[in-house]
N, C-alpha and C positions, 0 to 999 in steps of 0.2 A: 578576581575583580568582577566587578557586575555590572550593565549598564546604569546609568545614571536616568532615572525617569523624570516626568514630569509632574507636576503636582495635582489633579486635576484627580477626581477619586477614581473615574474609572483608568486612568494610567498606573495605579495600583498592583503591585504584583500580582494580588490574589486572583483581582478582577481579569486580570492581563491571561492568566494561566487558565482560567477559567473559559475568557473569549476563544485562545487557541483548540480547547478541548472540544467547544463546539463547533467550531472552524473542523475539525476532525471529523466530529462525528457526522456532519453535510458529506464533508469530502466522500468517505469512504460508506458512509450508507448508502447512497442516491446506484453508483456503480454498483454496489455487491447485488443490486435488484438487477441486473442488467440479464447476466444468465436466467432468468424466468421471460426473458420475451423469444429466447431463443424458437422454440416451437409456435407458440402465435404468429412473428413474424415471419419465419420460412414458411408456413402453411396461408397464411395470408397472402404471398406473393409469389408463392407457387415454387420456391427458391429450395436450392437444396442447400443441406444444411452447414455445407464448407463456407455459402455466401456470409451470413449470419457470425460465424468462426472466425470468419479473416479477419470483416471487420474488429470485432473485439480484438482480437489476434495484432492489428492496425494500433488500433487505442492504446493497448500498453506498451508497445514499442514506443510510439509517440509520447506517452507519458513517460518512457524511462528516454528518449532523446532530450527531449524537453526539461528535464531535470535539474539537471548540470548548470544550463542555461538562467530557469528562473532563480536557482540557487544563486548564480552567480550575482543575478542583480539584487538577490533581497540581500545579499550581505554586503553592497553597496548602497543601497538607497533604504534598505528596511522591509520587513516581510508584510505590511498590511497592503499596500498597493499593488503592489503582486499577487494575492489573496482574492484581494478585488477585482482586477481585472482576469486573476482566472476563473471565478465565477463568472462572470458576465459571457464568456468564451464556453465553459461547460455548460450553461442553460442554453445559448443558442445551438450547440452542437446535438443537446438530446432533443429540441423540437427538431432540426433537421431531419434525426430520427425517424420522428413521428410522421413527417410527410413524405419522406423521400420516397419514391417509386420505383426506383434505378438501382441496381448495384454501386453502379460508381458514387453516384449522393449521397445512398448510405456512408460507404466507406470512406468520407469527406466529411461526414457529419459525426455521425457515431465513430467513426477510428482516428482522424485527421485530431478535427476540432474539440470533441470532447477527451479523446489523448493528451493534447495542448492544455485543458482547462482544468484538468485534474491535476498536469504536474504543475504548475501555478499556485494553485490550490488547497495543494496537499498536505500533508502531515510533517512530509518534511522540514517543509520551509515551517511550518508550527514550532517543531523539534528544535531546530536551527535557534529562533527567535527566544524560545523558555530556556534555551541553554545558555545565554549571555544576560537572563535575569535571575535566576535560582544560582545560589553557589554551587561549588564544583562536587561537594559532599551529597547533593540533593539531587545533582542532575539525572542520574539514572530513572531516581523518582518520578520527575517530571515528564523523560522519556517513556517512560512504562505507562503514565496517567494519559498522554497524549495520546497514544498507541490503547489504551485501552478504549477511551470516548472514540476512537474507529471503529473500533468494536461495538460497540452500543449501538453506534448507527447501522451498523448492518444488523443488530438485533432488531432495532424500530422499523427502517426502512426494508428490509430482504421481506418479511410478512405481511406488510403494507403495501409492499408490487405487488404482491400475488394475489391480495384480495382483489385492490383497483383492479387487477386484468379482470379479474370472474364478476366483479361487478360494472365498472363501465368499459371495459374491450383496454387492449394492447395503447391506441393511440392517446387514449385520452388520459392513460397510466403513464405515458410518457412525456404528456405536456403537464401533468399535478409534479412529477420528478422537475422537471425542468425548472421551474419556480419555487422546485423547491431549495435548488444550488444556491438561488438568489440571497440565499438567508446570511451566506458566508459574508457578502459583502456589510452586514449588519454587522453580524460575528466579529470582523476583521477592523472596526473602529481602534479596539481600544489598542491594536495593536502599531498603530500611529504613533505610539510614545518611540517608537522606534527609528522613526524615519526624518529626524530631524538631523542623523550624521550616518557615517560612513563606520562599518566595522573597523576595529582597535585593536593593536595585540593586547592584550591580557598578559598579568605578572604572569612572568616564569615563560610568555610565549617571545618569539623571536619575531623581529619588524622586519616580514619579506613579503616580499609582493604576491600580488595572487598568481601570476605566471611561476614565480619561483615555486610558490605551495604547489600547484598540480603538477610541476616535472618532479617535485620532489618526491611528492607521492605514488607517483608510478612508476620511479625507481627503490619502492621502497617493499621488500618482500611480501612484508604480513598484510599491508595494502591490498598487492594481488593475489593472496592466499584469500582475503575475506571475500573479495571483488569477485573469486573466482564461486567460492560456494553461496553467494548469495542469487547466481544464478536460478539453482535449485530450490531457492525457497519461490522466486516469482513462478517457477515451471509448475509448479507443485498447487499453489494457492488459485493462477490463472487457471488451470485445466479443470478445476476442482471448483470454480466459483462458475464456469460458462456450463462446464459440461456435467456437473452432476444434477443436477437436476432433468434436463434429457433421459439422463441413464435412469433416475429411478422412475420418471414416467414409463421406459420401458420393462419396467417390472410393476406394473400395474401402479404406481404411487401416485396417488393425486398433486395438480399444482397448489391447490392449498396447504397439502402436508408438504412439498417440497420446500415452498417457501419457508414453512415453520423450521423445517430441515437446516435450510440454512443458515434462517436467523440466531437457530441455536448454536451455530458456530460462533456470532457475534456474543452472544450472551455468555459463554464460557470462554470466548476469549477478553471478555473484560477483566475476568480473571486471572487469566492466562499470563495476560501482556502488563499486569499493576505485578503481578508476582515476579516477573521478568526484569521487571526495574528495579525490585526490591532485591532481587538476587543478584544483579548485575553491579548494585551500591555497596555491595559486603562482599562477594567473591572472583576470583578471575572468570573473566565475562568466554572465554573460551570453551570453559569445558561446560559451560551448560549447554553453550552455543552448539557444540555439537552433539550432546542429548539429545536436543528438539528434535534434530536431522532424523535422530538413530529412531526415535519413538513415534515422528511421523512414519517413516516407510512401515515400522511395524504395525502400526495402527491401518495403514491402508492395506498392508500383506491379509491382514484379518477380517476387514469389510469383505473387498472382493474374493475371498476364499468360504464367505458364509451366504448362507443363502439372503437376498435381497427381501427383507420383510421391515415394515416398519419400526419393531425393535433396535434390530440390527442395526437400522439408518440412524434411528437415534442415539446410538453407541456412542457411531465413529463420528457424528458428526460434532457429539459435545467431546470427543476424546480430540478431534482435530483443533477443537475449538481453542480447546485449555495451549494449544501449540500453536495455533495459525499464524497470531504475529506475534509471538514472541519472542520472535527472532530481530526484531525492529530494535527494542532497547538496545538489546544486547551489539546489534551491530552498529548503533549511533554512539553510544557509548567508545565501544571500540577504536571510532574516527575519533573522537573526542579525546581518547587516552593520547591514541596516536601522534596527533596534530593542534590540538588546540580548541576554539573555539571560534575563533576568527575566519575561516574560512569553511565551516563547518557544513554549512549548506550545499556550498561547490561540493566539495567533496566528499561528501555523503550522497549527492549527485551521480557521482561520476560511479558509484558502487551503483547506487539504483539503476543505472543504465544496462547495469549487465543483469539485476531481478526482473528488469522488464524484459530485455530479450529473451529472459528463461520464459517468464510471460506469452512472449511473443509464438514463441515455439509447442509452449504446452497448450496452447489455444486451438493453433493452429493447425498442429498434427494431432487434437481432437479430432480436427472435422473432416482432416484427410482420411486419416487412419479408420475412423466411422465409415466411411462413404466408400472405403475401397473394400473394410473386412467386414462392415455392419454389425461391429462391436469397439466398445473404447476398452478390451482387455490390453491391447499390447501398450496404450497409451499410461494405462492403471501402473503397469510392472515397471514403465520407461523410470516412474515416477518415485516406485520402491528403490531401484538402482540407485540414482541417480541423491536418491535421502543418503545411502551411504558414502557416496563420493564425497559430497559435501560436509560429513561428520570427520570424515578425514582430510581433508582440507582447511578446516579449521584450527584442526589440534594444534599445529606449529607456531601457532601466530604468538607474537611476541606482545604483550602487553606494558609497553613502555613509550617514550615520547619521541618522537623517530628523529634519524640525523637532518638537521637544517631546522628544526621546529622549537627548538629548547633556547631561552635567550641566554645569552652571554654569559 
């Protein structure tokens, strides 16, 4: 069953699917620029460069805290208000950025506030929303098209920070970003067809409350088998969005090619992540799932084993690309076989919570691990490991509708 719209054209499926894709592609472009202010800012404020780390390191804990949270209310009240208000929250959080002079302001503005504004914001609560209006045949679809327009935006936005810095300086890069989150709250109109009731169970789903759905689900195995490797995918994506660019300025790579570096992570993972959803609609969503894991770590085993040449960079970064989120479908998906669609957002949440603290961690012990051996090699390997952990953790998971979630 699907929601019921309203009649008004842009409440319109298409329009509706359309608005959330560029709701994505704000969200996740504006951050994926964020690792290019890393070196402007520490050297502007004379900072070393754990200051810089934490915060970001700050940010995605807070965005994976924060998660659960916005999830819970857009699947009560509806995802456009939500949307909304965390845009308004991530534009003032990256002017803070822009001015703050202190350690502590940054970390209140860039890690607190735009943390907070992003998980608001974000793809999820997008995901959440196109899965109770697309039927249950299409939903992967929808998931892999939303997750791809985050990709795009780190294609548009990652090489458009990098110009703005080398054309008008660090701060004034980050007050054009900042207006430019703004846009979400446009974006997020049509998705007002949504907020005139409360989530429903759906044929085939069971009428239990949202407290019963989250005990249920973290007594439920395959739950904490995904919850647990999705860790690895945020460890992996964070340390690699803050800290690679650093790394190839220390092998002589300019921030103009680095930007381009990354953007072309966004530009093949648009591909990546429409292929992901298309693979996750026709086969058990497991064993690609842990593919990705197996082909990231090798893929990073072979960067850092080759010499650092612009080639080389372009390799891994369109090889990482075709991976980066494509792990996104396949794990909404997943909650979706699992559980339903009624609660979808909570609890697709409560897994993001454990990809940001990977986040949290891979950020983080970038800037320690930098700062104590003056190399991010051990951080590189944490990274390979850690791909396999997560390939095996997945393989178990049960692909079925868990107990307490199936109606009557």
């Amino acid at each position: 069953m699907t929601t019921a719209l309203p009649s008004r054209w842009y409440f319109t499926p298409t329009i509706i699917v359309v608005a959330g894709c560029l709701v994505a592609m704000v969200n996740f472009g504006v951050r994926s620029s964020f690792g290019l202010f890393t070196v402007p800012i520490s050297e502007a404020h004379q900072w070393p460069r754990e200051y810089f780390s934490f915060a970001m390191a700050l940010q995605n804990l807070l965005w994976g805290i924060a998660t659960p949270v916005a999830g819970a209310v857009a699947d009560r009240y509806g995802a456009a208000r939500v949307l909304m208000g965390g845009a308004v929250l991530y534009a003032f959080g990256t002017l803070v950025m822009a001015v703050a002079a202190e350690p502590l302001l940054f970390n209140i503005g860039g890690g607190i506030i735009v943390g907070a504004g992003i998980a608001a914001s974000s793809f999820g609560i997008v995901m959440a929303a196109l899965g109770r209006i697309v039927p249950p045949n299409r939903r992967s679809w929808a998931f892999g098209i939303a997750t791809a327009s985050g990709s795009l935006g780190q294609f548009v936005f990652a090489p458009l920070g990098g110009a703005m810095i080398a054309a008008y300086g660090w701060q004034t890069a980050l007050i054009i970003l900042a207006a430019s989150t703004l846009l979400i709250v446009v974006f997020a109109v049509p998705l007002l067809a949504q907020n005139a009731s409360g989530s429903k169970a759906s044929d085939g789903e069971a009428d239990i409350t949202m407290g019963q759905a989250i005990a249920s689900a973290f007594g439920h195995r395959s739950y904490i088998l995904l919850t647990s490797g999705f860790f690895v995918c945020g460890f992996q994506l964070a340390f690699i969005t803050v800290h690679l660019p650093p790394y190839l300025a220390e092998h002589g790579i300019s921030k103009e090619f680095a930007g381009l570096a990354v953007g072309l992570i966004g530009l093949f993972n648009v591909a990546g992540s429409y292929a992901s959803g298309l693979i996750g609609g026709k086969f058990q969503k497991r064993v690609p799932l842990s593919l990705v894991y197996v082909a990231r770590s090798l893929a990073i085993a072979v960067f850092i084993l080759l010499p650092i040449i612009a080639t080389s960079t372009l390799l891994f970064t369109a090889s990482m690309g075709l991976l980066w989120l494509s792990t996104v479908p396949l794990t909404m998906g997943l909650v979706t076989v699992m559980f339903g669609t009624r609660y979808m957002a909570t609890l697709y949440g409560f897994v993001f919570v454990s990809h940001q603290l990977g986040s949290f961690f891979g950020v983080w012990l970038g800037g320690i691990l930098y700062d104590r051996f003056g190399s991010y090699d051990p951080v590189w390997w944490m990274a390979v490991a850690l791909g396999g952990f997560a390939a095996l953790v997945n393989l178990p998971i049960r692909e079925e509708r868990a107990p307490n979630f199936a109606a009557a």
